[in-house]
C-alpha positions as CSV (number, residue, x, y, z in Angstrom):
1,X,-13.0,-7.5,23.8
2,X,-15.0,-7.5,20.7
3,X,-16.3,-10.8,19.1
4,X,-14.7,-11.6,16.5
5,X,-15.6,-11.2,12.9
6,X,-16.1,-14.5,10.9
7,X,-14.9,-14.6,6.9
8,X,-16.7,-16.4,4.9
9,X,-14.9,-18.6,2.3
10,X,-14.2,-17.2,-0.9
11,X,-15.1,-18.6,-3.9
12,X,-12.5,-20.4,-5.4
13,X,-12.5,-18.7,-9.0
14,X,-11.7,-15.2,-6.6
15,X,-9.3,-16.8,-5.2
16,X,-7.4,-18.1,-7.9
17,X,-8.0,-14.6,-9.2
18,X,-6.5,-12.5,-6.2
19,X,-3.7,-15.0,-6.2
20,X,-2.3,-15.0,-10.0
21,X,-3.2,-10.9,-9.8
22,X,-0.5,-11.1,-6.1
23,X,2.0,-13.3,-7.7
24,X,2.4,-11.7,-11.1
25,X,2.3,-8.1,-9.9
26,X,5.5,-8.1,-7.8
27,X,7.0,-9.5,-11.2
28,X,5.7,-7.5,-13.4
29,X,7.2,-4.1,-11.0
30,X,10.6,-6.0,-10.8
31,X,10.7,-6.7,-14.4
32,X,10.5,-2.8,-14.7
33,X,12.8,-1.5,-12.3
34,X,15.4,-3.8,-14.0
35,X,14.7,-2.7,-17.4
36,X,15.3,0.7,-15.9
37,X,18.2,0.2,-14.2
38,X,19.9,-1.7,-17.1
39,X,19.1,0.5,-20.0
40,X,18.2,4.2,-18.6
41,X,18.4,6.0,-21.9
42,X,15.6,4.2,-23.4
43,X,13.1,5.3,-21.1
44,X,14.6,9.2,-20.8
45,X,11.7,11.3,-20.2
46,X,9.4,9.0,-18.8
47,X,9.7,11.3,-15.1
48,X,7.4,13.8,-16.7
49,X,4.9,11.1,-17.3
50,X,4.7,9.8,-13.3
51,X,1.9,12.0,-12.0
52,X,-0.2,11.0,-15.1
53,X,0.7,7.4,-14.8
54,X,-0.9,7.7,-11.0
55,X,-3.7,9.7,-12.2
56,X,-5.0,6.2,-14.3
57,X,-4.1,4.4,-11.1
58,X,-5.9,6.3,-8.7
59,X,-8.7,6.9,-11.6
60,X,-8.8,2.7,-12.0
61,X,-9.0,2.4,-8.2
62,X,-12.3,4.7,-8.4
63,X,-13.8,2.9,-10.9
64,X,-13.6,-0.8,-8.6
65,X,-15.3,1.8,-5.4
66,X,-19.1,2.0,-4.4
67,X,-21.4,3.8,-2.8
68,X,-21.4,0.3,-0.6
69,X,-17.5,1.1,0.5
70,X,-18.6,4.3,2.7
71,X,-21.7,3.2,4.0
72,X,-18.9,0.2,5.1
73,X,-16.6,3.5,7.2
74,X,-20.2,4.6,8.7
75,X,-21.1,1.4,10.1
76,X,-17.8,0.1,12.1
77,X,-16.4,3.8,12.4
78,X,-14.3,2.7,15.9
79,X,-12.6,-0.2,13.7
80,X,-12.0,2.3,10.4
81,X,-10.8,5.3,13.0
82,X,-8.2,2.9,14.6
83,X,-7.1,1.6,11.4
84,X,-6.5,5.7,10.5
85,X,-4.5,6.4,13.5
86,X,-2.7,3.4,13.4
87,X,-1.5,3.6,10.0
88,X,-0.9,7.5,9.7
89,X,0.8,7.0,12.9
90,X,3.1,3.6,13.0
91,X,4.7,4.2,9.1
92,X,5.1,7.9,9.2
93,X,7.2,7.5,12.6
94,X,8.5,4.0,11.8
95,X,10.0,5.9,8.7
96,X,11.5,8.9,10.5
97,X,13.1,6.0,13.3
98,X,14.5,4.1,10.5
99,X,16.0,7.2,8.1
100,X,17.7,8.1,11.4
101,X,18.8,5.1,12.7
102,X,20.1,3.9,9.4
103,X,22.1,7.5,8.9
104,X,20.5,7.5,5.1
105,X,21.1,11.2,3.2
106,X,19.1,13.5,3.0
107,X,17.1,12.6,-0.2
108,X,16.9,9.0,0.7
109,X,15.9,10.0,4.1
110,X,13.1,11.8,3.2
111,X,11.8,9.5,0.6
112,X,11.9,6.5,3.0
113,X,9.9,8.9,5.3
114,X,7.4,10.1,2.3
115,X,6.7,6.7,2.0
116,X,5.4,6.4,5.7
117,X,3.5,9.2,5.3
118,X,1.2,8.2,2.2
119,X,-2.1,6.4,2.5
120,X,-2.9,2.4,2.6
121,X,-1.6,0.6,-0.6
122,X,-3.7,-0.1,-3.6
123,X,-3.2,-4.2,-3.4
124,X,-3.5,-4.3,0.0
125,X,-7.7,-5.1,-0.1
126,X,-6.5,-8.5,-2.3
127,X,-3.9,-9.4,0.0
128,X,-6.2,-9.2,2.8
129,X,-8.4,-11.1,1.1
130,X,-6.1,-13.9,0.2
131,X,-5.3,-13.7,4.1
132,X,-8.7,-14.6,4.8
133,X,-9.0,-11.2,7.2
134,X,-11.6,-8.6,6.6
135,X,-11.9,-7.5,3.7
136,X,-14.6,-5.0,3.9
137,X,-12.2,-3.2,6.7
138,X,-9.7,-3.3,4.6
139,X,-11.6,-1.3,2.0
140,X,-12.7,0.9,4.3
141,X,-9.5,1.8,6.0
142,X,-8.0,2.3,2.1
143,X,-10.5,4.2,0.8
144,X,-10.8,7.1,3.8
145,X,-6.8,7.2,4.1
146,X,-6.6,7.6,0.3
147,X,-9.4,10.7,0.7
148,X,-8.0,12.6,3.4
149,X,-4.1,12.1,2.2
150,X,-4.3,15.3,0.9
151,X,-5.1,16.9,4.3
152,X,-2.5,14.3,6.1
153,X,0.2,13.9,4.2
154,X,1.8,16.6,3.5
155,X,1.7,18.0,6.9
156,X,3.1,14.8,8.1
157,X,5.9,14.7,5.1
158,X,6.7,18.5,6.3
159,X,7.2,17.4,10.2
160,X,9.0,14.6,9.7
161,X,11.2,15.4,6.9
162,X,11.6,18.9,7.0
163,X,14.8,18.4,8.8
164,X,16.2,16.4,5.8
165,X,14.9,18.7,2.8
166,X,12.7,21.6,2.4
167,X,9.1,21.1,2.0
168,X,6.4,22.8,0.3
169,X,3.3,21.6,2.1
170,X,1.0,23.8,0.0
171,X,2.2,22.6,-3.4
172,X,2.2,18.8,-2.2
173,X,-1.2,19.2,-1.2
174,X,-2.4,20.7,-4.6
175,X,-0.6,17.5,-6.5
176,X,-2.2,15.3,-4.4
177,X,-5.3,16.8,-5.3
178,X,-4.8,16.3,-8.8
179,X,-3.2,13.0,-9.1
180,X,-5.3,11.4,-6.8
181,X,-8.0,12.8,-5.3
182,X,-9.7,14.1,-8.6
183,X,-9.4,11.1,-10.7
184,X,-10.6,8.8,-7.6
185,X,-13.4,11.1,-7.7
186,X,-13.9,10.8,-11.6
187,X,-13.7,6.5,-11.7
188,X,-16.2,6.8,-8.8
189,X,-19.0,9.1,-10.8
190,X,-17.7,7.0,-13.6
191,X,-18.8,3.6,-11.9
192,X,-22.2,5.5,-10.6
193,X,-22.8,6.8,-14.3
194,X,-22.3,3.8,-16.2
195,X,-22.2,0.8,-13.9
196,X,-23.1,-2.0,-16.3
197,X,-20.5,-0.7,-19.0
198,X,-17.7,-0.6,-16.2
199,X,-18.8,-4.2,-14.8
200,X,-17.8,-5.8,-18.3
201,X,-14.3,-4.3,-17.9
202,X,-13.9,-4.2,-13.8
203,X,-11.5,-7.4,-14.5
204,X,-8.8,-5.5,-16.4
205,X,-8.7,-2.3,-14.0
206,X,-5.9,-4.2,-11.5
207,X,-3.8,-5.3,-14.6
208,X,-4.2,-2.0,-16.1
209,X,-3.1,0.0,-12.7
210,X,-0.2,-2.8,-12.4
211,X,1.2,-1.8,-15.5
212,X,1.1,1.9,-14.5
213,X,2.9,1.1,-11.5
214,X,5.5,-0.8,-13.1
215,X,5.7,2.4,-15.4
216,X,6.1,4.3,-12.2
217,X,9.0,1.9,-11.3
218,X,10.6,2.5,-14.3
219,X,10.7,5.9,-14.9
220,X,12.4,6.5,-11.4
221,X,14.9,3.8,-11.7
222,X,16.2,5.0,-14.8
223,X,15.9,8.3,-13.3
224,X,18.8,7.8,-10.7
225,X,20.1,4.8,-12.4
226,X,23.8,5.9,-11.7
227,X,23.3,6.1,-8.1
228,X,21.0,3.0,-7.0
229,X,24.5,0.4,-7.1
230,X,26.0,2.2,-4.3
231,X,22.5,3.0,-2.3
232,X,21.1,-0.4,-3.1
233,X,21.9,-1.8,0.2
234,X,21.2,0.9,2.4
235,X,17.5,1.2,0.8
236,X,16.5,-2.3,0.8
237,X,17.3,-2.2,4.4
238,X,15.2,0.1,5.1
239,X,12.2,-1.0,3.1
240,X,12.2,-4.5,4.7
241,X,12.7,-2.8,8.4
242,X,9.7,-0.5,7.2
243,X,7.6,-2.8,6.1
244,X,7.9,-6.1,8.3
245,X,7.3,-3.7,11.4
246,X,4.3,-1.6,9.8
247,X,2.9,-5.5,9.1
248,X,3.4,-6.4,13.1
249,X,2.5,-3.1,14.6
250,X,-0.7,-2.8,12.4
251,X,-1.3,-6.4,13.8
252,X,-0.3,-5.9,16.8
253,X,-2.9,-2.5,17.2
254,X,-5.3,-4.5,15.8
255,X,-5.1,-7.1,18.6
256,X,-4.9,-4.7,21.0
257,X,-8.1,-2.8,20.5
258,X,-9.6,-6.1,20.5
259,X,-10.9,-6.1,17.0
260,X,-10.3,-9.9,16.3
261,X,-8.4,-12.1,14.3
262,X,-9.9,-11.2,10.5
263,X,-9.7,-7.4,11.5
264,X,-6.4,-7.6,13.2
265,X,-5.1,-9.7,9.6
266,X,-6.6,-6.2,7.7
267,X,-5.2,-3.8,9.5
268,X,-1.7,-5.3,9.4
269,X,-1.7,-5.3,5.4
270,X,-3.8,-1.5,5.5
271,X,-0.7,0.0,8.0
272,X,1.7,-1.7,6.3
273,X,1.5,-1.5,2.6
274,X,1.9,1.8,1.5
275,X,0.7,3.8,-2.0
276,X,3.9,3.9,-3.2
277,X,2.8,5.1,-6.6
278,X,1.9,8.2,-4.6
279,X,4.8,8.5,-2.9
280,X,7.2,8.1,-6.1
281,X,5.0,10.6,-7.8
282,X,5.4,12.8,-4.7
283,X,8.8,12.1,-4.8
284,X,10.2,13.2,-7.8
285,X,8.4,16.4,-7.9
286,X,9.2,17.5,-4.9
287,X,12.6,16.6,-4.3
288,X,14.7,14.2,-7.2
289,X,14.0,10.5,-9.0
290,X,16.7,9.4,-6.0
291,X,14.6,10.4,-3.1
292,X,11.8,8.5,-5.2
293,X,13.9,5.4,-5.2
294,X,12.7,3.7,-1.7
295,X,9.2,4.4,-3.2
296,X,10.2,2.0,-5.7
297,X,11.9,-0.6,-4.2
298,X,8.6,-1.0,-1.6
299,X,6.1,-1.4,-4.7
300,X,8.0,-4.4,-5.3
301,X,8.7,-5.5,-2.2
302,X,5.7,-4.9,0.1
303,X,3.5,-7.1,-2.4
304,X,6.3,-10.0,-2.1
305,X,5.9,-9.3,2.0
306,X,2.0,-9.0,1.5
307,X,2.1,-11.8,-0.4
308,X,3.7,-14.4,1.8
309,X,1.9,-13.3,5.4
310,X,-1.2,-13.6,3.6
311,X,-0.5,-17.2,2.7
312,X,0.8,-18.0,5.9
313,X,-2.0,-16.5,7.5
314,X,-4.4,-18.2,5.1
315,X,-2.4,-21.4,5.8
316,X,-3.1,-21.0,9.6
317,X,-6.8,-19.8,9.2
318,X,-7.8,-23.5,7.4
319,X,-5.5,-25.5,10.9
320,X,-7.6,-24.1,12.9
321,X,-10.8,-24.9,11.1
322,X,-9.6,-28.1,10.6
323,X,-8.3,-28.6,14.4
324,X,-10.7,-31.2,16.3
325,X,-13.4,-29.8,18.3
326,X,-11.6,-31.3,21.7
327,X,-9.3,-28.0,21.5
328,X,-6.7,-26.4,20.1
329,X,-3.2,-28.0,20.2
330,X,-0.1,-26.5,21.4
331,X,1.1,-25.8,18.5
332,X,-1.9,-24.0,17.1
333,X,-2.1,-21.8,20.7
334,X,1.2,-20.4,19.8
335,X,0.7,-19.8,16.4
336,X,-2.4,-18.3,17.7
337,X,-0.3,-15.8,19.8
């Protein structure tokens, strides 16, 4: 077993931070996807605009990376590879299992399985910070599954959901390329370039990628707007099923490989949030805005999800620092579990 990794406490001005940034995001998505839904001719058109609205996500999450980030991946590379495996191995086959199991069509099928197949979420390195786990794991595991996702995913999206709908591997990988990798790439050299300029505006990168999202969100719910009433069971089902077992299993692996508690708390939220931008993008231009639809229903629910572990977790973190020195109570050795 390894030791375990201790997290310091975060400052409280963070923390208040992280937590408004967690709570309003999910809102803001929601607030979207109903504005969609309820009036789909005012935002005809906005489809076209999806891959550009995740270049300025992917280009905002560049700007927020450092050099400091990779030399993270070659210090603890055991820890980053199992939080690889893990997660481009638990949600791509978790998403096949629950397509199938479920009996979803063919398009919802395969976007319930594209999501499984995309790299780590965007929010998940603030939700594992508000879980008190490992933050510099976290952004590790994010950052490498976001760069190789053009090698990875579509391989993984032709495998699995082939069966469902044709796919063109080679194209996927060339969109990928340009809505993420590239501008990734660009806010990085961006950040290394002009540090000091970007450092006045760091704070308004996550509000401006929310907002991009919940563009995202938009433009495929009003996209398939006549056809989410009578899929709007079958797909929240599966997002839930997809998410709360990516969040245990990512855990779970964690625990296993004997990575620790704050390690174990990343990798759940890195294996089970997905980039769902990514995968709506991916979505609707490979296949239709209703394939992209579970994409959008998990942007809004996997930070609700994220959002309440991490508080429980964070809950559980200060009972045990708190617990008497005698030893832990019974209680606290099952929550422990």
């Amino acid at each position: 077993m390894r030791s375990e990794q201790k997290t310091p406490d975060q400052p409280g001005s963070d923390d208040k931070a992280a937590r408004l940034a967690v709570t309003v995001f999910p809102v803001l998505v929601l607030l979207a996807g109903a504005a969609g839904l309820l009036t789909p001719g005012t935002f005809a058109g906005w489809t076209e605009s999806v891959p550009y609205l995740l270049g300025v996500v992917m280009f905002c999450m560049g700007l927020t990376m450092t050099p400091l980030d990779f030399k993270g991946v070659a210090k603890r590379p055991w820890a980053v590879a199992i939080g690889l495996v893990a997660h481009y191995v638990i949600m791509p086959g978790l998403g096949w299992i629950i397509a199938h199991a479920l009996g979803l069509p063919p398009q919802l099928a395969a976007g319930v399985i594209l999501v499984g197949c995309a790299p780590s979420g965007t929010a998940s390195n603030v939700v594992t910070f508000l879980a008190r786990g490992d933050v510099a794991l976290s952004v590790s595991v994010a950052t490498v599954s976001t760069v190789l996702a053009p090698l990875v995913t579509p391989p993984l999206t032709l495998l699995l959901a082939g069966a469902y709908l044709p796919v063109d591997a080679g194209s996927m990988m060339t969109d990928i390329l340009k809505t993420v990798l590239l501008p990734v790439i660009g806010g990085l050299v961006v950040r290394l370039v002009a540090g000091k300029a970007v450092d006045r505006v760091l704070g308004v990168m996550p509000w401006l990628s929310s907002l991009a999202v919940a563009a995202i969100v938009c433009a495929v719910v009003s996209g398939s707007a006549d056809t989410i009433k009578s899929a709007a069971v079958s797909v929240l089902a599966a997002v839930v099923l997809h998410n709360g077992l990516g969040l245990a299993l990512g855990y779970g692996a964690g625990k296993i490989t004997g990575l620790g508690r704050p390690a174990s708390r990343a990798m759940a939220f890195e294996v089970g949030m997905q980039n769902s931008g990514l995968a709506a993008s991916l979505a609707t231009a490979h296949f239709s805005p209703l394939a992209a639809l579970p994409a959008a229903v998990f942007s809004v629910w996997h930070n609700i999800s994220g959002a309440l572990v991490a508080a429980w977790m964070s809950h559980s973190s200060r009972r045990r620092q708190q617990a008497p020195e005698t030893g832990p109570s019974p209680a606290a050795v099952a929550e422990e579990a």
